[in-house]
C-alpha positions as CSV (number, residue, x, y, z in Angstrom):
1,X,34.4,41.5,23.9
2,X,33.6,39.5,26.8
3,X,31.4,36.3,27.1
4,X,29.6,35.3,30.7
5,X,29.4,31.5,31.1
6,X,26.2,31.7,33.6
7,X,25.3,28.5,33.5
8,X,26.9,25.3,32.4
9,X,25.2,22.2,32.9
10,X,23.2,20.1,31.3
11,X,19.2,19.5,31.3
12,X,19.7,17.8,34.9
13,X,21.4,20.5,36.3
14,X,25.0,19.5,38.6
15,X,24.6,18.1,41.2
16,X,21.8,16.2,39.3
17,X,18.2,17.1,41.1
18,X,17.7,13.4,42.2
19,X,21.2,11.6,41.8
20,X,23.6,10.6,44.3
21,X,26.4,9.2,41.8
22,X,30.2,9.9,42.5
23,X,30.3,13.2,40.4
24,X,26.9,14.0,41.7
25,X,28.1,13.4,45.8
26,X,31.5,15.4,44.7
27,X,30.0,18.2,43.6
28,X,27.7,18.4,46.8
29,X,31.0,17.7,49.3
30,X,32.8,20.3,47.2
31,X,31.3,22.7,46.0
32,X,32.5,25.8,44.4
33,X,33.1,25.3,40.3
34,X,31.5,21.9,40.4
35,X,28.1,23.3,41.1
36,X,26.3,24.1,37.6
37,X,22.9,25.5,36.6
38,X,21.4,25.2,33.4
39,X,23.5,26.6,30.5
40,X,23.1,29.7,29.3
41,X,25.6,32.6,28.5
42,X,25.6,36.6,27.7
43,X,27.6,37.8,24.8
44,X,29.3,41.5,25.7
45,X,26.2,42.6,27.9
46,X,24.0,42.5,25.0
47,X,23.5,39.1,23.3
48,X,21.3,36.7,25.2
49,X,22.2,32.5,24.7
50,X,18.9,30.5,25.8
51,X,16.9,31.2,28.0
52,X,16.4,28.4,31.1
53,X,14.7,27.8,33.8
54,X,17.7,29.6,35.9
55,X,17.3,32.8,34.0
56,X,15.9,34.4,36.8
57,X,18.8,33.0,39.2
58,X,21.6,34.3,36.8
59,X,20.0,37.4,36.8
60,X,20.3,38.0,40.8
61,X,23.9,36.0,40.8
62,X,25.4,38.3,38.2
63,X,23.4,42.0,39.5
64,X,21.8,42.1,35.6
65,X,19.0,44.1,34.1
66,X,17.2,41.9,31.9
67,X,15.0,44.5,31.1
68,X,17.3,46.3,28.6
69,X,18.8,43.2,26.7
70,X,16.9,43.3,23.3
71,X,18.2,40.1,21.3
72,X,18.1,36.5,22.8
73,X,18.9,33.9,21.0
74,X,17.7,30.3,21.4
75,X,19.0,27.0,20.0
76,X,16.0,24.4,21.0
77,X,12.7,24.0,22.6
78,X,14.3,21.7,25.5
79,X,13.5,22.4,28.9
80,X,17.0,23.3,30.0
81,X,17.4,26.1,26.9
82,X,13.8,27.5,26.7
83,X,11.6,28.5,29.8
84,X,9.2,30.9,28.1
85,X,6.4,31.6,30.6
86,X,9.2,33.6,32.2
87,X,9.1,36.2,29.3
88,X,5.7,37.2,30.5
89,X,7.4,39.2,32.6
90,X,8.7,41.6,30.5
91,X,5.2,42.9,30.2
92,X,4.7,46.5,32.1
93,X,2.7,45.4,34.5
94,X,5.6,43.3,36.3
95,X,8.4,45.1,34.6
96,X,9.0,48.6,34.2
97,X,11.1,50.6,32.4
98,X,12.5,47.8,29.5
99,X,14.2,49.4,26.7
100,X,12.7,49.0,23.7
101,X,11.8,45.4,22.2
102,X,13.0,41.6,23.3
103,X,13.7,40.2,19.9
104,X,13.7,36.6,20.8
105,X,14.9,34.4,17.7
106,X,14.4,30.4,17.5
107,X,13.3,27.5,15.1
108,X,9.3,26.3,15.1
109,X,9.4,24.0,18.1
110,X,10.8,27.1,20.2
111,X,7.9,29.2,18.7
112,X,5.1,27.1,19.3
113,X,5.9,26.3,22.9
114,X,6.6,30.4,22.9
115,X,2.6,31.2,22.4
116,X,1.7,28.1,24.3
117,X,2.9,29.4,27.4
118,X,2.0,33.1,27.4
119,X,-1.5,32.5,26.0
120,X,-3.1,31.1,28.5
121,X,-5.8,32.4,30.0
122,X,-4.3,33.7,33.4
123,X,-1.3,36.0,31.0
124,X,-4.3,37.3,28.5
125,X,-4.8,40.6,30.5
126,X,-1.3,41.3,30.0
127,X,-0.3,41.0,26.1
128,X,3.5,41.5,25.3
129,X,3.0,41.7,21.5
130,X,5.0,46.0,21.8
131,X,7.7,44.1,24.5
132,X,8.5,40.9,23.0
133,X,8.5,39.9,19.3
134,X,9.2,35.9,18.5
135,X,11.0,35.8,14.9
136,X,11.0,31.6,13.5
137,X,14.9,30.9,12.2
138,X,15.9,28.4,10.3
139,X,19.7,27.7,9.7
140,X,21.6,30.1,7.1
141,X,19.5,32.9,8.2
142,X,21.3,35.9,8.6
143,X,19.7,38.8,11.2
144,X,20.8,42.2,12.0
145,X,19.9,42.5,15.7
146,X,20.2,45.7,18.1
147,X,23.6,47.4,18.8
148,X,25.1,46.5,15.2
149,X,25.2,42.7,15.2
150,X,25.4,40.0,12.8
151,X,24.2,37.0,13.4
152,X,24.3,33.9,11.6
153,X,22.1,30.6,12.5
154,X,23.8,27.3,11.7
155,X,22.0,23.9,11.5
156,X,23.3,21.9,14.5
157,X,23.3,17.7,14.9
158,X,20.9,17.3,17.7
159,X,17.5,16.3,18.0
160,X,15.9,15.8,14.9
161,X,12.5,15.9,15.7
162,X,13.3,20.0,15.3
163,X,15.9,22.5,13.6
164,X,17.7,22.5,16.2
165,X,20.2,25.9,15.8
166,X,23.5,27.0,17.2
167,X,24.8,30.4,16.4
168,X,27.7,32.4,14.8
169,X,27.8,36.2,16.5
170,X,29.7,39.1,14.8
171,X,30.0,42.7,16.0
172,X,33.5,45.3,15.7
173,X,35.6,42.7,14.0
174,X,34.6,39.8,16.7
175,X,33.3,36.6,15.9
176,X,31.9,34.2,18.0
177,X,30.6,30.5,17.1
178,X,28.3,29.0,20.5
179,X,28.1,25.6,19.8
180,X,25.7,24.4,22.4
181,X,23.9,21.7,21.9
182,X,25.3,19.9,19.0
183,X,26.9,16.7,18.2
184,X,29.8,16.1,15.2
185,X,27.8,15.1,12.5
186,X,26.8,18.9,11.0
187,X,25.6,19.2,7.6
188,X,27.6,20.3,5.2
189,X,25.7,23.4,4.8
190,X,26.8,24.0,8.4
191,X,30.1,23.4,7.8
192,X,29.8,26.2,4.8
193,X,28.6,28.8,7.3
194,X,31.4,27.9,9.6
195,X,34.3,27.5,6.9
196,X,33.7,31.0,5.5
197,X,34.9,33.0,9.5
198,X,37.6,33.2,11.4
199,X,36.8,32.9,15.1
200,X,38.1,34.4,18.2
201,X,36.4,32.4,20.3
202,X,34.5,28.9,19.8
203,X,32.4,27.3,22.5
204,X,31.7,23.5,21.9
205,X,29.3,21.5,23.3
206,X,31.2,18.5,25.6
207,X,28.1,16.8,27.5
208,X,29.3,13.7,27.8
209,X,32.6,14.3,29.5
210,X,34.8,10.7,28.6
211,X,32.2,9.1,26.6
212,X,31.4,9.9,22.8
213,X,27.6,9.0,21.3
214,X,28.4,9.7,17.2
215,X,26.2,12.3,17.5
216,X,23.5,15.0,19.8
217,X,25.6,15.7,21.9
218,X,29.6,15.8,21.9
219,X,32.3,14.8,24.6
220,X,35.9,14.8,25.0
221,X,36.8,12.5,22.4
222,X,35.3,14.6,19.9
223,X,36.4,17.9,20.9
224,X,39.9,17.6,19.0
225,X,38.9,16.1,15.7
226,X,36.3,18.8,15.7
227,X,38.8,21.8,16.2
228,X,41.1,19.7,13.8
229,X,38.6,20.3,10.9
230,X,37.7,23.7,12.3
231,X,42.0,24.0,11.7
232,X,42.0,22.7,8.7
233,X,39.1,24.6,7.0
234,X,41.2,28.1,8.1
235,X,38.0,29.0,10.7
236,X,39.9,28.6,13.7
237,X,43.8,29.1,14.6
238,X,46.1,29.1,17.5
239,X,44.9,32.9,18.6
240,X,41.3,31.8,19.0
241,X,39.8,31.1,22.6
242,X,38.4,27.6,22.5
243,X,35.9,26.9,25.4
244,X,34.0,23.4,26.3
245,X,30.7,24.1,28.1
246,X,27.4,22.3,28.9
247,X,28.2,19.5,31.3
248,X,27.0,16.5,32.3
249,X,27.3,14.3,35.2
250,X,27.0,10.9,33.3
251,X,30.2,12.3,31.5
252,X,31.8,10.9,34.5
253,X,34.7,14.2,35.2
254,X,35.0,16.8,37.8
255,X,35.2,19.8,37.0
256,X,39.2,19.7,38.3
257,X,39.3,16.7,35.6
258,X,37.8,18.4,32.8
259,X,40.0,22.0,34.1
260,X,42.9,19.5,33.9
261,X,41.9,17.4,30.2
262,X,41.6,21.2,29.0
263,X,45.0,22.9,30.2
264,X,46.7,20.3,28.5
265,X,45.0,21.5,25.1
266,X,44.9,25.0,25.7
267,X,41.1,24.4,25.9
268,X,38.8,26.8,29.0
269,X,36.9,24.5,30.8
270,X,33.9,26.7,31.4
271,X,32.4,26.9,35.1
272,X,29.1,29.1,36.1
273,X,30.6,32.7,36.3
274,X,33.4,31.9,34.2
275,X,33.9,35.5,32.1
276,X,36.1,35.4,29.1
277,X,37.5,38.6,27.6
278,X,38.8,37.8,24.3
């Protein structure tokens, strides 16, 4: 199984849009793994992770056909995880030849800004209720999705004014938990859905770099007690791939700092294109 980090910062993108901080100016000078888009990530060529702005961007970088990926899964409404006028464009009068249906999956925030976007007047000639079907999630759902998956949506620690999700993927004896966005504090019904798999690869959310908040968002400081408990409960063991992704500037690290904080953990520091087979 394989896992496509496409993009890997957060909401402001890296370099920020309008900043000219040190991380900001080094990743401008330098280039390379230190430029970021917005997060998002494609499970084995067939599971979509969010759906940003960048979409289109990752598409061209990485040669893909969006047209025949039929499950995308999204954690929040946020700008930099759900761009949904895009979707429009899986109608047949801008794309041809899509296989089958986009079964896009998300909580009620993600849904509401879903038909706010493609109903407006200028999209109405061009309905995508046969190319697109929205299904509202809530955490401990369980879905069967195309090409034999099992999916699992877990409550995440983030903002609270929606259920916010973040996603446990199984297929051929794989299983993959995307934590992205999420801070420590999950419920313990989340820690339930975690505690009963064992992963082969785990992909945490570390946005703010050197600082830690208690919460929405995790950084460095977290990352080990959060593996610790992911140890201790039996989920997660020295075999399994463990990956820190969605990166912000204000966490104040490089990527070469964060590559470095990682390889002496045996943690991936993810980077836009980074593929992991696993």
């Amino acid at each position: 199984m394989k896992l496509l980090y496409m993009g890997t910062a957060a909401a402001e993108g890296w370099p920020a849009l309008f900043c000219s901080c040190p991380i900001c100016a080094h990743a401008r000078a330098n280039g390379g793994r230190n430029l970021r888009t917005r997060t998002q990530a494609l499970l084995d060529g067939e599971i979509l992770l969010d759906f940003p702005p960048d979409t289109y961007c990752h598409a061209l970088r990485h040669g893909l056909d969006l047209g025949k990926i039929q499950t995308l899964l999204v954690t929040h409404s946020h700008m930099d995880h759900w761009f949904p006028t895009d979707l429009i464009h899986r109608h047949e009068h801008f794309g041809r030849g899509t296989v089958g249906v986009l079964d896009v999956y998300g909580n009620s925030a993600v849904e509401k800004a879903f038909y706010e976007h493609i109903l407006i007047d200028r999209f109405k000639p061009h309905p995508i209720d046969d190319v697109v079907h929205f299904h509202n999630t809530h955490g401990g759902d369980r879905i069967q999705a195309a090409g034999g998956w099992e999916i699992i949506a877990v409550p995440a620690d983030h903002d609270k004014r929606e259920e916010s999700l973040v996603y446990i993927c199984k297929k051929g004896g794989k299983t993959v938990f995307y934590g992205h966005d999420t801070g420590v504090n999950l419920s313990e019904a989340a820690w339930a859905l975690l505690a009963a798999e064992r992963f082969d690869l785990v992909s945490l959310d570390a946005t703010m770099g050197q600082k830690t908040i208690g919460g929405y968002h995790m950084g460095l400081p977290d990352i080990e007690p959060f593996l610790a408990k992911m140890e201790a409960l039996g989920c997660v063991n020295d075999k399994t791939v463990k990956v820190i992704n969605h990166f912000s500037h204000n966490g104040n690290m490089t990527q070469e700092d964060l590559e470095r904080w990682g390889a002496e953990r045996g943690i991936l520091a993810a980077y836009d294109g980074m593929e992991v087979a696993f």
